[in-house]
C-alpha positions in Angstrom: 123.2 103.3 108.1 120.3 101.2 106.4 118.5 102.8 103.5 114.9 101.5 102.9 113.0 100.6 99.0 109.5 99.7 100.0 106.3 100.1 97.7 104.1 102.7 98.8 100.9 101.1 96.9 99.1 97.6 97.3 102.4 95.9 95.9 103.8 95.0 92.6 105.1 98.7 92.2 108.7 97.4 91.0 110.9 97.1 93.7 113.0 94.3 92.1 113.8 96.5 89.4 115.1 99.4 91.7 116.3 97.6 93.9 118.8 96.0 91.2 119.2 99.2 90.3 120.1 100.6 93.2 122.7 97.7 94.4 125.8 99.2 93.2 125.5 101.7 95.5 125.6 99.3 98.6 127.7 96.1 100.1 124.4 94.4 101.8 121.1 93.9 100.5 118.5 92.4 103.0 114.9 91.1 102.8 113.5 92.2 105.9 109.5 90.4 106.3 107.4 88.9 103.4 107.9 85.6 102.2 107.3 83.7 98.8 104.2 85.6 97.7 106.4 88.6 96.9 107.3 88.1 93.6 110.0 90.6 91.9 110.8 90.8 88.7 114.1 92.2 87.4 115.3 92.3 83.8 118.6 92.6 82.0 120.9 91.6 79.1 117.8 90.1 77.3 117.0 87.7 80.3 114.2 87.6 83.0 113.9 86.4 86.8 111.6 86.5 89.6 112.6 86.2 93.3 110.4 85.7 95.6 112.5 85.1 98.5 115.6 85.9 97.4 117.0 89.4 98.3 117.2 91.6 94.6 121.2 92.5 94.7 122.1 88.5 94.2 122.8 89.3 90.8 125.3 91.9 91.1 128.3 90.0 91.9 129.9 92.1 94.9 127.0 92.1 96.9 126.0 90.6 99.9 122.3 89.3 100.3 120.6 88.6 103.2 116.9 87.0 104.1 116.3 88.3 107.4 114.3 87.0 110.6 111.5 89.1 109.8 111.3 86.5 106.4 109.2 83.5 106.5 110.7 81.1 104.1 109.1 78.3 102.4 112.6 75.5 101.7 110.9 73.8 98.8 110.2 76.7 97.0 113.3 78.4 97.9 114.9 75.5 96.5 113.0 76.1 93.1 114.2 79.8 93.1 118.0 79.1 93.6 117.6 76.5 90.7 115.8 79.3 88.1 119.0 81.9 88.6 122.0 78.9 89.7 123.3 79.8 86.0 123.4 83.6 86.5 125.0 83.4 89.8 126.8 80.2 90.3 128.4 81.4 93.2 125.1 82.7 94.9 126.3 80.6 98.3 128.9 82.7 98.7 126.5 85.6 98.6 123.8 84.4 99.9 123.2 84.3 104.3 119.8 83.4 106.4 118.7 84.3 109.5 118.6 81.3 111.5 115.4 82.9 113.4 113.2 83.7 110.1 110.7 81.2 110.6 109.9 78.5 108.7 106.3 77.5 105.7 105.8 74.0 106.4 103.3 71.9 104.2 100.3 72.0 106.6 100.6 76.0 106.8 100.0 76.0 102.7 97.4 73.3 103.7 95.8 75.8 106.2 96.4 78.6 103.8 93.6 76.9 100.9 91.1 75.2 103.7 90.9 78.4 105.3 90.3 80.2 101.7 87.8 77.8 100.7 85.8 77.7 104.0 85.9 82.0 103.9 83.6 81.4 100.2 83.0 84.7 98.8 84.6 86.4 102.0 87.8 85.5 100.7 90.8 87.7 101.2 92.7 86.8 98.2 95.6 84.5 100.1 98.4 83.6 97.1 97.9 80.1 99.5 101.5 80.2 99.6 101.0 79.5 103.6 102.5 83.3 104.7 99.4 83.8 107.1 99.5 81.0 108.9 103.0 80.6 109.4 103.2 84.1 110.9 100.0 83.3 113.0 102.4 80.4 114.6 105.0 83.1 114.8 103.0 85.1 117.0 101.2 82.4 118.8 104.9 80.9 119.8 104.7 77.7 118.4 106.3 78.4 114.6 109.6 77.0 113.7 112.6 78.4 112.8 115.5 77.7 109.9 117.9 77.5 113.1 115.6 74.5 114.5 116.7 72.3 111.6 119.9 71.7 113.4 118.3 70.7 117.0 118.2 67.1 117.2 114.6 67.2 118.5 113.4 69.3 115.2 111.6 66.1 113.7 109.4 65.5 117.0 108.4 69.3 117.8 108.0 68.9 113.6 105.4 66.4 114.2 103.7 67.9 117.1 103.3 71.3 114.9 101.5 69.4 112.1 99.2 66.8 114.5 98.1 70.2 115.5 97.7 71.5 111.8 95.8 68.5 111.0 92.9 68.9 113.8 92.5 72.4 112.2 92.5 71.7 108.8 89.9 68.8 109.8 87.8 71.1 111.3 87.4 73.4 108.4 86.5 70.4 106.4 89.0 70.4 103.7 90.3 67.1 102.4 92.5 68.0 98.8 95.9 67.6 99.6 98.2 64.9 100.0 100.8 65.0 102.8 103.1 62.5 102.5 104.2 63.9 98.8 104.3 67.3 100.5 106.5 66.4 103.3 109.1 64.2 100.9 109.6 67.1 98.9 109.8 69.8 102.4 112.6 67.3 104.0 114.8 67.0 101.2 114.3 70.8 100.9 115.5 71.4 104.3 118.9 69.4 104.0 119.3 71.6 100.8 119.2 74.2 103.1 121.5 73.1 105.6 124.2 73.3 103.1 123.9 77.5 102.9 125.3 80.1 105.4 122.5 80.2 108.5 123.7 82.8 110.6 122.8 85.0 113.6 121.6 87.7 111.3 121.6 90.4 113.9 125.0 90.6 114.7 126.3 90.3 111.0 124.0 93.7 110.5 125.7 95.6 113.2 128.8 94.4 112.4 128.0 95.6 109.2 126.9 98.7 109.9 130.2 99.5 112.8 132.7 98.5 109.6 130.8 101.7 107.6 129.4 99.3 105.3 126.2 100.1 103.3 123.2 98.7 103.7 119.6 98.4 101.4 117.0 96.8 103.2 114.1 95.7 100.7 110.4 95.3 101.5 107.9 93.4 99.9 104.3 93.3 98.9 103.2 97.0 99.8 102.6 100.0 102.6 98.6 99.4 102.3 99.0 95.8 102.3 100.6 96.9 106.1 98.7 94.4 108.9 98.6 97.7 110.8 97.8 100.6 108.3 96.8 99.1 105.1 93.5 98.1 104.3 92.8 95.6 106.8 91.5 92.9 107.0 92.4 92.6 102.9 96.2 92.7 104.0 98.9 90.9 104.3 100.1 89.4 107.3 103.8 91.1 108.2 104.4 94.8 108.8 105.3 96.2 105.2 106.5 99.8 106.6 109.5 101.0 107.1 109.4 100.2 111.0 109.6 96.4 110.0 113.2 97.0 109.1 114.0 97.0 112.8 112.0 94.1 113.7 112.7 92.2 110.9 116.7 92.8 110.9 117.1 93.6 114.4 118.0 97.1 114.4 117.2 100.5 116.3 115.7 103.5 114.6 118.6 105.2 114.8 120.3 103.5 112.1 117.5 103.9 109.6 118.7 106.3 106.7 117.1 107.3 103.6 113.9 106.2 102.6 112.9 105.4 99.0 109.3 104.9 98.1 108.2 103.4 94.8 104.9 103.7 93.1 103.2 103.3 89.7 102.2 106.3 88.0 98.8 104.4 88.1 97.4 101.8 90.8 97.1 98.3 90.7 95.8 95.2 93.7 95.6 91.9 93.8 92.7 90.0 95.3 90.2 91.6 97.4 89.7 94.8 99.3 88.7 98.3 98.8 90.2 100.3 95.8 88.5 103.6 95.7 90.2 104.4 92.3 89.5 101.1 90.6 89.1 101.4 86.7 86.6 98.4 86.1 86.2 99.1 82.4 87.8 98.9 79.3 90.5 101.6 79.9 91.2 99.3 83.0 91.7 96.6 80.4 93.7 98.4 78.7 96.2 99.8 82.0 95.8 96.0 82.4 97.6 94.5 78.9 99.5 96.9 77.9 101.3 97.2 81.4 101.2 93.3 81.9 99.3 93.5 85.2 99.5 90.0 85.9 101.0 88.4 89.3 104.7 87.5 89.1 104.3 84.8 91.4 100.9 83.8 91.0 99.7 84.6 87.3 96.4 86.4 88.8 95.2 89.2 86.8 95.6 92.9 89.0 92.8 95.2 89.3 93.9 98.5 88.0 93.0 102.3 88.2 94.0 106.0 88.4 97.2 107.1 90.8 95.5 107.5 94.5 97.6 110.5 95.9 95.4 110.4 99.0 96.6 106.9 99.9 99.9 107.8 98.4 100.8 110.5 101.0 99.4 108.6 103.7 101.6 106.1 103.1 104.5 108.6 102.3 104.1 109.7 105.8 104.0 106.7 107.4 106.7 105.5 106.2 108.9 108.8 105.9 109.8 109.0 102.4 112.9 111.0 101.4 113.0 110.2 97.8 110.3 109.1 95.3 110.5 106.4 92.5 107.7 106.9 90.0 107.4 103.4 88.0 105.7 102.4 84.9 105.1 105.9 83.6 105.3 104.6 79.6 102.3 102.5 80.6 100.2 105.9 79.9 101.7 106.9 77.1 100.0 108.2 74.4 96.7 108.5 76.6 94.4 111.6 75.5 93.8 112.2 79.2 95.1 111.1 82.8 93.1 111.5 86.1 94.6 111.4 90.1 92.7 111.1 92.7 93.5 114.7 95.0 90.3 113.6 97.8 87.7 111.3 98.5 84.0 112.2 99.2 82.7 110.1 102.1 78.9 110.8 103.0 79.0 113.9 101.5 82.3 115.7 102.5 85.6 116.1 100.8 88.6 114.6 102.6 92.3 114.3 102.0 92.4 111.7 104.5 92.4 108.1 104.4 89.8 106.9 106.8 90.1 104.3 109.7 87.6 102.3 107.9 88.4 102.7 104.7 87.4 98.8 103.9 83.3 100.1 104.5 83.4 103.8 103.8 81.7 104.7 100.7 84.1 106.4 98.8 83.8 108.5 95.7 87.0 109.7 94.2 87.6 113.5 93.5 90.1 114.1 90.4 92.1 115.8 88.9 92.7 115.5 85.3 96.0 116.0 83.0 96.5 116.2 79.3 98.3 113.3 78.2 101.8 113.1 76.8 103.1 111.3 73.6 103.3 107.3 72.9 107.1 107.9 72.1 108.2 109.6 75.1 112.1 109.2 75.4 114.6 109.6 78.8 117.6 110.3 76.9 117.4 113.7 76.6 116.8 114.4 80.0 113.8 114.9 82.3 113.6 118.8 80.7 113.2 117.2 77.3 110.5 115.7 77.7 106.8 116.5 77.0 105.6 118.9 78.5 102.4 117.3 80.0 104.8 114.7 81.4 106.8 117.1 83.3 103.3 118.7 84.5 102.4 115.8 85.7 105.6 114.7 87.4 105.8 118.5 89.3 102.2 118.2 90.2 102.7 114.8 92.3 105.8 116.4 93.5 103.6 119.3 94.8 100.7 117.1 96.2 103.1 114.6 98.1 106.0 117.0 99.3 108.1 115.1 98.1 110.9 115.0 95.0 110.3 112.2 92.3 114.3 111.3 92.0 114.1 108.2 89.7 111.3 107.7 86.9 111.2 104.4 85.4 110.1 103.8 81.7 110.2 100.3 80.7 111.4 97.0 82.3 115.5 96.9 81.8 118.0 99.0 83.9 118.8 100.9 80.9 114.9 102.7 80.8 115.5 104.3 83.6 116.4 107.8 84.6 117.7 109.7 87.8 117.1 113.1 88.0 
């Protein structure tokens, strides 16, 4: 069977954390859509990394990692990644297998990714211009390429073909700031990089996996209402975030689909642009901000921040068909007088406790609830029954609204700040 960590937010909820965490408890770890504008950040022993690409089990030394054909992977900065944890896992290439069908971020889809950006002006979606869109718009429109094409001895010709094409779009957008040839030196010298790692047939190392009893985590990235179906389109991103995309992006059925872990903030956060109906644009936002370091592993960018949305939160629970929830960055609201959640939206007048189809125009006011706040020196080692009061009211009451149990409450960054209940 495959268990699922996915964020049930607009990403950033801490899946690289939990999903270190979780990696004793399983033989395979597999990325299975997203690309390099994930960014997860995992700390330990005093030391920090980000992957981006890079499935989060690669530094626990028994476990297999795999980046699945849902990926899209971007050589030169896959390249960059290995090179930033090479001295924590020297033997990563023993550990580390592709999916010769996850497709492929050339230099003209980053191209497209900023003349596309800058020709949208204020209609901007917020790209990290890491090239994810367009490479999975050439997925779709069957003209992408594939890690497994850099062994054909036609790649460099269908290479140039894809790009001539590239370059009468990014012509017609207008855009002129880049410089190709440096671009491409670095991408080739990338890709024979990557010809020295273990491309396989991905889907047939998962089943063989899973007939040999072997456990399996499959990890998502970026967030369920980031989803290019259910999230808060057109401000999403551009591969199917739910738990469904395990089976397209590791090539499994449904039927081997076990539990499902959902992690969220016990606040909200979002990068770039797109409605956030519980948005904190003021000084305590500042605060959520700072003191919880809401800035983008990946790209730096500062993350909006606000109250916990339990409305989005169970629609996104039931979506994806949560088991088990993973509460993350509780110690952010320590010591806070009060806390709010969001239990219903108004929307031209009437309450709701549904997210609505057009949830990117809807004029939303937020109906709370509010909680006394707990202590700034809130401790786990005593046990989730030792703890104050107001922090277990507020646990049980997100229990209560979702329907779901809260089995893992995070407290701080390093593995040893966190607590299973």
């Amino acid at each position: 069977m495959i268990d699922v960590i996915l964020g049930l937010q607009w990403g950033d909820e801490g899946k690289g954390k939990i999903a270190d965490y979780l990696t004793p408890n399983y033989q395979v770890v597999a990325r299975f859509q997203g690309g390099p504008n994930a960014g997860h950040s995992l700390e330990f022993e005093g030391k920090k990394f980000v992957l981006n690409t890079i499935p989060s089990g690669i530094f626990r030394k028994e476990t297999i990692n795999l980046i699945g054909n849902g990926v899209v992977i971007d050589p030169v900065r896959l390249r960059e990644e290995i090179g930033r944890i090479i001295n924590e896992c020297p033997d990563y290439k023993d550990r580390l297998l592709i999916s010769q069908k996850a497709h492929l971020i050339l230099p003209t889809h980053r191209i497209l990714d900023a003349a596309s950006e800058n020709a949208k002006g204020d209609a901007k979606i917020g790209s990290t211009l890491r090239g994810i869109g367009p490479t999975y718009r050439d997925k779709i429109g069957r003209s992408g390429l594939r890690v497994g094409d850099i062994l054909e001895a036609d790649f460099n010709e269908r290479y140039r073909k894809t790009v001539e094409d590239h370059l009468k779009q990014i012509e017609f957008l207008g855009f002129s700031d880049f410089d190709l040839a440096k671009e491409e030196e670095l991408f080739f010298s990338a890709l024979e990089f990557l010809k020295t790692h273990q491309l396989i047939n991905s889907e047939y190392f998962i089943h063989q996996c899973i007939q040999e009893g072997k456990k399996i985590l499959a990890e998502g990235a970026q967030g369920s209402m980031l989803d290019v179906e259910f999230g808060t389109y057109p401000f999403v991103t551009s591969s199917n975030t739910l738990t469904g995309g395990v089976c397209t992006g590791l090539g499994v059925a449904p039927k081997y689909i076990g539990k499902v872990y959902g992690i969220f903030k016990a606040y909200c956060t979002r990068v770039g642009s797109g409605p956030f109906p519980t948005e904190l644009d003021n000084e305590l936002g500042e605060f959520l901000r700072q003191k919880g370091n809401e800035f983008g592993a990946t790209t730096g960018r500062k993350r909006r921040t606000g109250w916990l949305d339990l409305v989005a939160l169970k629609y996104t629970c039931m979506l994806n068909g949560v088991d088990e929830l993973i509460m993350m960055k509780g110690d952010v609201l320590n010591g806070l007088e009060s806390i709010s959640a969001a239990t219903a939206y108004t929307i031209n007048g009437n309450n709701t406790d549904q997210v609505p189809a057009n949830l990117c125009s809807a004029d939303i006011t937020p109906v709370y609830n509010d909680f006394e706040g707990w202590s700034e020196d809130i401790q786990l080692h005593g046990g989730f029954e030792k703890m104050d009061q107001s922090f277990q009211d507020y646990v049980a009451f997100v229990e209560s609204y979702i329907g779901a149990k809260i089995g893992v409450i995070s407290m701080g960054p390093g593995r040893d700040e966190t607590l299973t209940r």
